[in-house]
C-alpha positions in Angstrom: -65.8 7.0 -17.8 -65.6 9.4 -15.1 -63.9 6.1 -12.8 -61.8 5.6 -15.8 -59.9 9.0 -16.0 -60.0 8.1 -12.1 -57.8 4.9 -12.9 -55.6 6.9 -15.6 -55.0 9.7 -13.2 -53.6 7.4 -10.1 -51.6 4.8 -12.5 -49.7 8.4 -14.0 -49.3 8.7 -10.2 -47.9 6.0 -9.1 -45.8 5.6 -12.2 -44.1 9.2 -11.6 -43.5 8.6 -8.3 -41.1 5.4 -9.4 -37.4 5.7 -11.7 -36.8 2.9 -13.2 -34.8 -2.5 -11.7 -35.1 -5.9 -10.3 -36.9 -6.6 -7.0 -33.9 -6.4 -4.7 -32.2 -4.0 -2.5 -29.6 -3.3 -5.8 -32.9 -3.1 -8.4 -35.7 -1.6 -5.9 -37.9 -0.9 -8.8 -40.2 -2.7 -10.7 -43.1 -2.0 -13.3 -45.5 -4.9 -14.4 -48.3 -4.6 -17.4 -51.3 -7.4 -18.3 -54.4 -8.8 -18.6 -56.5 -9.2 -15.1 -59.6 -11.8 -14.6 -62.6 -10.7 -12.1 -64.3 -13.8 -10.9 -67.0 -13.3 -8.4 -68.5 -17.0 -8.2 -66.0 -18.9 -6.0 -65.8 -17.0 -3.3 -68.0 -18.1 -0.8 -70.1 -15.0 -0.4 -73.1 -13.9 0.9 -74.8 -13.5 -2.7 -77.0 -16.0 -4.4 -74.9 -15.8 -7.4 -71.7 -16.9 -5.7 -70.6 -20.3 -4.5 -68.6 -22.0 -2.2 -65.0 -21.1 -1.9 -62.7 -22.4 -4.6 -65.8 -24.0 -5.9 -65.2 -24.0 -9.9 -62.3 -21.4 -9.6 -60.5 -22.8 -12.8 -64.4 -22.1 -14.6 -62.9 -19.5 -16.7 -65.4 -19.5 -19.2 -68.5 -19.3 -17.4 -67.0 -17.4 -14.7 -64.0 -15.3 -15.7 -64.1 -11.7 -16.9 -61.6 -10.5 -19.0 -61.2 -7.0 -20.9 -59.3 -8.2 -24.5 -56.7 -5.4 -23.9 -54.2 -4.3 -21.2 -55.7 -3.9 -18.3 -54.0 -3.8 -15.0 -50.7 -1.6 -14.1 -48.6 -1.6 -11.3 -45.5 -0.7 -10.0 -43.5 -2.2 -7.1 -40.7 -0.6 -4.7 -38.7 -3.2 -2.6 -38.5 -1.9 0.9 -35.8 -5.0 2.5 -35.4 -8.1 3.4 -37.6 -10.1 0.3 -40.9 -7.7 1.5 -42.2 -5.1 -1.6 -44.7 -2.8 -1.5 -46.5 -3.0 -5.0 -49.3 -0.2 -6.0 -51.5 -1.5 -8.8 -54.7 -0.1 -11.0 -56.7 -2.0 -12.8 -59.8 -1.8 -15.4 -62.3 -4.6 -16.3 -66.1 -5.0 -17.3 -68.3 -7.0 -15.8 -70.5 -9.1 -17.8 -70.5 -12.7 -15.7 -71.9 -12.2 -12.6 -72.0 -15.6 -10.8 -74.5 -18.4 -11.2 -78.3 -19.0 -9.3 -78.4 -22.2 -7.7 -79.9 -23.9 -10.5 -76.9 -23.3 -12.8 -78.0 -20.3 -14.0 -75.7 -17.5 -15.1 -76.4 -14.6 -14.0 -75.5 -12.2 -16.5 -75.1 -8.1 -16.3 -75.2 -5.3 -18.5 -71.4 -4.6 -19.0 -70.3 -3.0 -15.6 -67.5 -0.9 -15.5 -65.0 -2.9 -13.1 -62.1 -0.7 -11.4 -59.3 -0.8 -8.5 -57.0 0.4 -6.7 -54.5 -1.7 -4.4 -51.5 -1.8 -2.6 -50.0 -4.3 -1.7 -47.3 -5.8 0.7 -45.7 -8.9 -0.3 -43.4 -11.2 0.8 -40.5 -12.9 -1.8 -39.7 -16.6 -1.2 -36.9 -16.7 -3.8 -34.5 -16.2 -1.5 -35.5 -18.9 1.0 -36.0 -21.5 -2.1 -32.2 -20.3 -3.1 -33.5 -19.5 -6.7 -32.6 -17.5 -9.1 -35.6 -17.6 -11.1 -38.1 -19.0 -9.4 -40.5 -16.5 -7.6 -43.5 -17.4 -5.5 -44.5 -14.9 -3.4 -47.0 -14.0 -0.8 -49.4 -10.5 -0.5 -52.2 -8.7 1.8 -53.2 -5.5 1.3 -55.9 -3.4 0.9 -58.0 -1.3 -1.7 -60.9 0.2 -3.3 -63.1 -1.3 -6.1 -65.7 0.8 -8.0 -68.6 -1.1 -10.2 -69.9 1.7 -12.2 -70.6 4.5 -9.2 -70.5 2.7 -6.5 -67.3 1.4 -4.7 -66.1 -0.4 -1.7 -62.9 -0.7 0.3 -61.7 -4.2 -0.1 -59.2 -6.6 2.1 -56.8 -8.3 0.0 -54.8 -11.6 0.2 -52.4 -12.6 -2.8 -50.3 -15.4 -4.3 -48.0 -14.6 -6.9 -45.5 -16.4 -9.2 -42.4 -14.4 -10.8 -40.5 -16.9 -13.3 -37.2 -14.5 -14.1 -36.8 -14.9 -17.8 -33.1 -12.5 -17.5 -32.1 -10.2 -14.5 -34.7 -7.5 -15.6 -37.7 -8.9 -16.9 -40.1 -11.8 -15.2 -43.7 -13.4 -16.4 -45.5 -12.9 -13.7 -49.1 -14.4 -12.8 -51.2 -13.3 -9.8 -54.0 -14.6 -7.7 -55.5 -11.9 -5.4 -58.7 -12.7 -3.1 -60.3 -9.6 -2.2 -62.8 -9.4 0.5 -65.5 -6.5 0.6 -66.3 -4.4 3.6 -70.0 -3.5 2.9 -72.6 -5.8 3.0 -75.1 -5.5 0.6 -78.6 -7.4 0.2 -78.4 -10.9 -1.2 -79.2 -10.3 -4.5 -77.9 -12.6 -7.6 -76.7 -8.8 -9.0 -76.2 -5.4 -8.9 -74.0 -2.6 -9.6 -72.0 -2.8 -6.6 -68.4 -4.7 -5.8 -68.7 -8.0 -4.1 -65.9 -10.1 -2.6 -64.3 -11.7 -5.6 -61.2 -13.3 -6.9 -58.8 -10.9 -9.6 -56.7 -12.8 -11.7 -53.6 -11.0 -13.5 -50.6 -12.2 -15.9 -48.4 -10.0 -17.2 -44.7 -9.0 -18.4 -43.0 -7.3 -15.3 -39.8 -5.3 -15.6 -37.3 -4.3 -12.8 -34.8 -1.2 -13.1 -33.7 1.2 -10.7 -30.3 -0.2 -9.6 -27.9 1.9 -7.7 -24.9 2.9 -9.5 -22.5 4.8 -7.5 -20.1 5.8 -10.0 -22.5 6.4 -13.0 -20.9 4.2 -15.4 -23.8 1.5 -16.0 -22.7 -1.0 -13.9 -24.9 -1.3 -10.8 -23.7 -1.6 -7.9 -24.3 -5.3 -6.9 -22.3 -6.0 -10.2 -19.5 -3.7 -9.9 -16.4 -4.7 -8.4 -15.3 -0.9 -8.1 -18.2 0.9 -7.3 -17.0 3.8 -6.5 -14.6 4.5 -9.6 -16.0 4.5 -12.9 -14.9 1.6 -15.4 -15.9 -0.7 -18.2 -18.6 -3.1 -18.5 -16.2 -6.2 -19.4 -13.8 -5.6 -16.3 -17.2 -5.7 -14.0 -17.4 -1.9 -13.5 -13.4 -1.8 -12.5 -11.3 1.0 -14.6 -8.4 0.3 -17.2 -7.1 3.6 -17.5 -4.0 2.2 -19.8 -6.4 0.2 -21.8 -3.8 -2.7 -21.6 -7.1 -5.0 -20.8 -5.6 -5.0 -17.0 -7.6 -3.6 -14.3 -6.1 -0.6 -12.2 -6.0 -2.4 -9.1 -4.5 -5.2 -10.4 -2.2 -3.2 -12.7 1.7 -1.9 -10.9 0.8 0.9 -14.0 -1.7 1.5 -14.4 -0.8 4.7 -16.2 0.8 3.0 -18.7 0.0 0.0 -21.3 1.9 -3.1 -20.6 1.7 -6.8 -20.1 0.1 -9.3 -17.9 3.2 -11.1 -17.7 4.0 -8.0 -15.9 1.1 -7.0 -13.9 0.2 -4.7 -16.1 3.8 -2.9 -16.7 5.6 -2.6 -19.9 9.2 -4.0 -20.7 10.2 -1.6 -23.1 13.9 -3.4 -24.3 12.3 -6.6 -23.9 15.1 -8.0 -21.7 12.1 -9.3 -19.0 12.5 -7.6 -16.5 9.6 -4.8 -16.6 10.0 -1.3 -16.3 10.0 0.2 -13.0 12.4 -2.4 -11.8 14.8 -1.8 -14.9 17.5 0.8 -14.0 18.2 0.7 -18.0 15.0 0.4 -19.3 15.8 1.2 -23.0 18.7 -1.3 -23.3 18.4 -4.9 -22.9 20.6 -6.2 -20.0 20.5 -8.8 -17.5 18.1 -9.6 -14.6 20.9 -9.8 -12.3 21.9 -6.5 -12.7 18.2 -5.1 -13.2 17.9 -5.0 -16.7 21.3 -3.3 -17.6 23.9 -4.6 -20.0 27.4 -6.2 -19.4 29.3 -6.2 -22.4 32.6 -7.7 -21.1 30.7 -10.0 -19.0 32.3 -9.0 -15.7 29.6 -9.0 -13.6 29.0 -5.4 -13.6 27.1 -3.1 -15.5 28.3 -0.6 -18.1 27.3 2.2 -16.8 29.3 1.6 -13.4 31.8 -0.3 -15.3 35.5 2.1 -15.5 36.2 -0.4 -18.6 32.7 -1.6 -19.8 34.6 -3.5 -22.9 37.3 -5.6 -20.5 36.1 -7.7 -17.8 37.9 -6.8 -14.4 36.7 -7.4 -11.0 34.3 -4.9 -9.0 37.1 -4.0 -6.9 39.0 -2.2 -9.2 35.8 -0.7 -10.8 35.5 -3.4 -13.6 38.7 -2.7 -15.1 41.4 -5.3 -15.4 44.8 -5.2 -12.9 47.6 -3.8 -14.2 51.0 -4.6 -14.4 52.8 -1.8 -15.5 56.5 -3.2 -15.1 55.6 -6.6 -16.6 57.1 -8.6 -13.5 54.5 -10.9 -13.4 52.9 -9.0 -10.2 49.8 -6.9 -10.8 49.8 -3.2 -9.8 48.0 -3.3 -6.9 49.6 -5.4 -5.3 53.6 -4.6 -6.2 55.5 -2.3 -3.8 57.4 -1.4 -7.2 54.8 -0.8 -9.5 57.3 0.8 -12.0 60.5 -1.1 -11.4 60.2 -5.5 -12.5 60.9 -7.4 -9.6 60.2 -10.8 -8.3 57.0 -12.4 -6.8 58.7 -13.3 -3.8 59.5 -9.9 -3.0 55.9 -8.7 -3.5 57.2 -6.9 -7.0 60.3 -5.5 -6.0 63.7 -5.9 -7.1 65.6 -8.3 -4.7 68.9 -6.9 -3.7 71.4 -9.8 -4.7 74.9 -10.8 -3.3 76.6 -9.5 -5.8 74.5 -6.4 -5.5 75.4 -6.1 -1.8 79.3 -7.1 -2.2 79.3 -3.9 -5.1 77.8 -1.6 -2.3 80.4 -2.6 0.3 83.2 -2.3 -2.4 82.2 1.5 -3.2 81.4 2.2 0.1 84.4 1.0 2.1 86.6 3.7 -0.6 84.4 6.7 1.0 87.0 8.7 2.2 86.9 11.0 5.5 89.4 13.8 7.1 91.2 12.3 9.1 89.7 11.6 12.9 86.4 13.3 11.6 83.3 12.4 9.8 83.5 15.1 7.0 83.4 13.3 3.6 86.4 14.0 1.1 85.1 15.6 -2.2 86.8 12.8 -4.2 84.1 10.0 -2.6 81.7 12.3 -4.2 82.1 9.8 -7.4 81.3 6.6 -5.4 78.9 8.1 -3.3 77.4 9.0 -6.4 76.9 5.1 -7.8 76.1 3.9 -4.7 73.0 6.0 -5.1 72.3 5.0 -8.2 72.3 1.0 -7.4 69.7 2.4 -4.3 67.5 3.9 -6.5 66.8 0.7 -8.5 66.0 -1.3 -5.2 63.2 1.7 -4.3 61.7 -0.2 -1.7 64.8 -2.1 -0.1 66.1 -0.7 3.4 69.8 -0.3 4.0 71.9 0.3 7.2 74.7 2.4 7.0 77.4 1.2 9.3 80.6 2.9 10.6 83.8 1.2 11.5 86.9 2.5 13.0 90.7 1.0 14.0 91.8 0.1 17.6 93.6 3.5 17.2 92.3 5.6 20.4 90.0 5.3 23.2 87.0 2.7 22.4 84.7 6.4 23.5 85.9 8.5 20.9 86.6 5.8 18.2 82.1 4.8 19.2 81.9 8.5 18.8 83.8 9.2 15.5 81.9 5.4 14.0 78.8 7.1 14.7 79.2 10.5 13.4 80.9 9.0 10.0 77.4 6.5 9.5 75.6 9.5 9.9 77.4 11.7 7.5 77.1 8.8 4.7 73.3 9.2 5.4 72.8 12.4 4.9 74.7 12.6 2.4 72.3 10.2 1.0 69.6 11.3 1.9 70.0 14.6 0.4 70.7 13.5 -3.0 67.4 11.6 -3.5 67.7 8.3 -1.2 64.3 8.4 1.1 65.3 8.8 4.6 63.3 5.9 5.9 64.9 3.3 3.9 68.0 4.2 5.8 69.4 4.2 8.9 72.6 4.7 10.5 74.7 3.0 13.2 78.7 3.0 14.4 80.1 0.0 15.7 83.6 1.6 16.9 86.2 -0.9 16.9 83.8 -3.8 17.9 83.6 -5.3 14.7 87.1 -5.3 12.8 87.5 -7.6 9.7 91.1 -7.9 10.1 94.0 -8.0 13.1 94.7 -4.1 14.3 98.3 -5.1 14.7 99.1 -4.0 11.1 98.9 -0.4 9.2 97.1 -2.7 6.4 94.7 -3.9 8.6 94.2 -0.9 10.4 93.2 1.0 7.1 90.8 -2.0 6.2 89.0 -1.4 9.6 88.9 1.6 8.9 85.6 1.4 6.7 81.5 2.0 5.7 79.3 -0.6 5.0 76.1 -0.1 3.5 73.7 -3.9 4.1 70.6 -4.5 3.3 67.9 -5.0 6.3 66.2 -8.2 5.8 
């Protein structure tokens, strides 16, 4: 018993000293409980009782001995690259002790049987490319007691690990363990000879690194380092729109796959955070904002959301103010009708320009100087009010004299009278650069000089239009 509370004492030891998953650099640790075999016959020892090596090594019933009851602990740590480091204790009692030459068993009086190992193995999973399929090689070293007496031992293993899930394996062992000591040949005694363990058992692994504490190891967790959900493989969904954060353009807030995760709150497809009106359904041309008139531009930049009109004129239909048939923005005379042709504008007629010639040609001056009479006041007076409904047309006002005179003064005195007819003009609403003024002297008479009648009619204004 005292060897007993030995073996309790150093299994509580070893098993404090581990945390708890599979045999890998992501699951380091591993805890295995059985059954263990002693079997000290086929071994090829020094004793009378034991026999060749191998010899009979399946003989489990004349050979084998086997506590009814859990009997062997261990616990492994994996230290890299497919090579564990596995402490085990085990208990057993001893009541087959070999065979004499004859055939004889040699039996014992119920020897206390107990170890304790470690071990250094080497995983060929790996190099087999298996997932489940363990074999694996040991050596090691240890101690065995047979009742009070005990001897350090030098161990070689083969193991077999069959993975049943991720965390749990059967495992079965075969461990040759080879005494220091050497003791007198007898067929028994209450001392450890070399001898074969056999062991089967349930072994669990555990201990896999999780970064981000949210029970997702590592190895499994696609965001280690951020804390998420089992079914996303350890990534987060902070939204909970089933979308993981680094796949999600939200991921603060719940929206679609169709998406990328973002929502489309008017449900005019075209998500969120590229819709400049995301709470009205619009157009994906015009990033998810409405056009009610169909214009091409949205309402909220449209000057006249209701009537389509081009972007030019802020989405609001041309004008045509005087109904001539030419829109605002492009007539000279946006509140006077007047023709196409003339870009909107009244077009000064014929008849129009003989009317100006007849009132202008009565405009009556002092004689030999260019102040007006006050009784042209009246023509002067219509001839602005045929100018004013040609606003954009330009005039030249001439001035014409007789022969009467020097050609210098009557240049002079033609001049000075065009002038006075402009200002005259001018100052009573006509804009000064529609008109201009020139004299002509007596270059251009209409009639023969040579008569008092035909002098007067020389004598004269015209007002033309500049084409």
């Amino acid at each position: 018993m005292k060897h007993l509370s030995r073996f309790l004492a150093a299994s509580i030891l070893v098993l404090g000293l581990s945390t708890a998953n599979a045999q890998d650099e992501n699951n380091p640790w591993a805890v295995s409980i059985g059954i263990n075999a002693v079997d000290i016959f086929p071994t090829g020892g020094d004793l009378t009782s034991q026999g060749e090596i191998f010899d009979e090594f399946f003989n489990a019933s004349d050979h084998w001995n086997i506590l009814p009851s859990v009997s062997k602990l261990s616990v492994g740590r994996y230290i890299g690259d497919g090579f564990t480091f596995t402490a085990a204790g085990s208990v057993n009692k001893i009541e087959n002790f070999g065979e004499l030459e004859d055939g004889t068993p040699v039996d014992v009086d119920d020897l206390s049987y107990y170890a304790l190992d470690g071990t250094i193995s080497y995983s060929l999973k790996n190099v087999l490319k298996s997932g489940w399929f363990d074999p694996y090689l040991g050596v090691g070293g240890g101690y065995t007691w047979i009742d009070e007496n005990g001897a350090g031992t030098l161990n070689g293993s083969l193991g077999l690990n069959f993975w049943l899930t991720e965390n749990l394996a059967f495992n079965v062992q075969s461990t040759y363990k080879h005494v220091f000591e050497d003791y007198d040949a007898a067929p028994a005694g209450n001392y450890p000879p070399t001898h074969f363990q056999h062991s089967a058992g349930l072994t669990f692994a555990f201990g896999g690194k999780d970064t981000d504490g949210d029970g997702v190891y590592d190895k499994d967790d696609e965001c280690p380092e951020v804390p998420g959900l089992e079914e996303f493989n350890g990534c987060p969904d902070t939204d909970g729109d089933g979308i993981t954060d680094a796949k999600d353009d939200c991921p603060d807030t719940a929206g679609t796959a169709e998406f990328n995760g973002c929502p489309d709150t008017d449900g005019d497809g075209v998500p969120d955070p590229k819709d400049d009106c995301p709470t009205e359904a619009g157009l994906a041309a015009l990033n998810g904002c409405p056009d009610a008139d169909g214009d091409g531009i949205a309402d909220g930049k449209d000057g006249c959301p209701n009537e389509a009109g081009p972007a030019a004129n802020n989405g609001c239909p041309y004008q045509d103010k005087d109904g001539d048939g030419v829109i605002d923005k492009d007539d000279n005379c946006p509140d006077v009708a007047g023709t196409v042709a003339n870009k909107g504008c009244p077009e000064v007629t014929e008849e129009v320009q003989k009317t100006l010639n007849e009132y202008a040609k009565t405009i009556l001056f002092d004689s030999g100087k260019s102040t007006i009479k006050a009784q042209s006041n009246k023509v002067l007076g219509d001839i602005i009010g045929i100018l004013k409904e040609y606003p954009n047309a330009k005039f030249t006002v001439e001035g014409h004299t007789d022969s009467v005179g020097s050609a210098k003064l009557n240049q002079r005195l033609s001049d000075s009278r065009a002038n006075a007819v402009k200002n005259y003009l001018t100052e009573h609403g006509i804009d000064q650069f529609r008109l201009s003024a020139v004299g002509y002297g007596e270059d251009r008479p209409i009639v023969s000089n040579k008569t008092r009648k035909g002098r007067a009619e020389n004598r004269r204004v015209e007002i033309n239009l500049v084409k």
